[in-house]
C-alpha positions in Angstrom: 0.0 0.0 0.0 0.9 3.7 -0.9 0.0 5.8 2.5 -0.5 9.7 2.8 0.6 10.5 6.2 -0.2 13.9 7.9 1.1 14.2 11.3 0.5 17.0 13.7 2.6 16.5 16.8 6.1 16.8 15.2 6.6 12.8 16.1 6.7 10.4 12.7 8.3 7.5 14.7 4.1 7.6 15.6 3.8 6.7 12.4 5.7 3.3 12.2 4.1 2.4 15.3 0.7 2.8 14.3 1.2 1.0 10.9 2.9 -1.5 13.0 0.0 -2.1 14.6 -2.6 -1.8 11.8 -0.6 -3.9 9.4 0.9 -3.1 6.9 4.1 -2.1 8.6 6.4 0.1 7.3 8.8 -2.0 4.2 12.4 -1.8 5.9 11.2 -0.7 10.0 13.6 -3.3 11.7 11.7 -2.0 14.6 8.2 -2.5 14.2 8.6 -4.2 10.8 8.0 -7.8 9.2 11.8 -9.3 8.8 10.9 -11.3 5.8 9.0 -8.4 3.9 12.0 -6.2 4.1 14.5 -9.1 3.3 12.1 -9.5 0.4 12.4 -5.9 -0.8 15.9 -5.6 0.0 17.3 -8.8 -1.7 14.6 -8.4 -4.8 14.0 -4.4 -5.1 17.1 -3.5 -4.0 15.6 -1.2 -1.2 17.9 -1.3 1.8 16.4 1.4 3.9 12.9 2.2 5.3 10.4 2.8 2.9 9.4 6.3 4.5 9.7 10.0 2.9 9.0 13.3 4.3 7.4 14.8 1.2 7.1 18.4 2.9 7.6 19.6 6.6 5.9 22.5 7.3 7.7 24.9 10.2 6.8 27.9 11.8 10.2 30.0 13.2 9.8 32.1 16.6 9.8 34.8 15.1 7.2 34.1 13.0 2.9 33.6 12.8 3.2 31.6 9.1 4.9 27.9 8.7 7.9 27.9 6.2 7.0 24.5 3.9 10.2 22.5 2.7 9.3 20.0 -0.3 11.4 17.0 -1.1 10.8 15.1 -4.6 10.6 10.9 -4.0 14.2 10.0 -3.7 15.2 8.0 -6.5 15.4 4.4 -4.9 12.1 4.4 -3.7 10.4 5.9 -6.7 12.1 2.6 -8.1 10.8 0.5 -6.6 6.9 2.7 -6.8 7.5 2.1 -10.1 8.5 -1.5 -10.5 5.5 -2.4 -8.0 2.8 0.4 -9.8 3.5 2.0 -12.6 0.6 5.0 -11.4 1.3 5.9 -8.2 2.2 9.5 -9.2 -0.7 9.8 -10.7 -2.2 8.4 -7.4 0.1 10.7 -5.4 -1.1 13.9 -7.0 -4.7 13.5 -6.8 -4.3 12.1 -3.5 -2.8 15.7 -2.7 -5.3 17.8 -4.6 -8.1 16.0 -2.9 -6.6 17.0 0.6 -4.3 20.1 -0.3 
């Protein structure tokens, strides 16, 4: 599964936790993972990290009233493997985000 994940409280480690415990866990969380799912996309996808990207993070300084939004494209290796499991998902992705904003 492709998730959209918007956290409030400044704490994604939440986040593994509570797909953890859902199921689906997080592909790669040594943590609260499934070992054989990550050796799986690790020896066959080539994904040796934690499936997890900040898209944006969205800051407000002391000094100021309005957050500061950082973006971050989908690093390379995981929009890999995106693509050798679903060839759509940006297309997914983007109206995922212009449903919500």
């Amino acid at each position: 599964s492709l998730v959209r994940v918007r956290t409030y409280t400044g704490r994604p480690h939440q986040v593994r936790r509570h797909l953890a415990h859902l199921s689906p866990p997080v592909i790669g969380d040594a943590n609260h993972g499934k070992g054989a799912l990550n050796r799986a996309f690790r020896d066959g996808l080539g994904l040796p990290r934690m499936a997890l990207h900040a898209r944006s993070l969205a800051v407000v300084p002391p000094d100021a009233t309005t957050p500061t939004t950082f973006v971050a494209p989908m690093p390379d290796d995981l929009a890999a493997v995106l693509d050798a499991l679903w060839s759509d998902w940006r297309e997914a992705l983007a109206a995922a985000e212009h449903a919500t904003g």
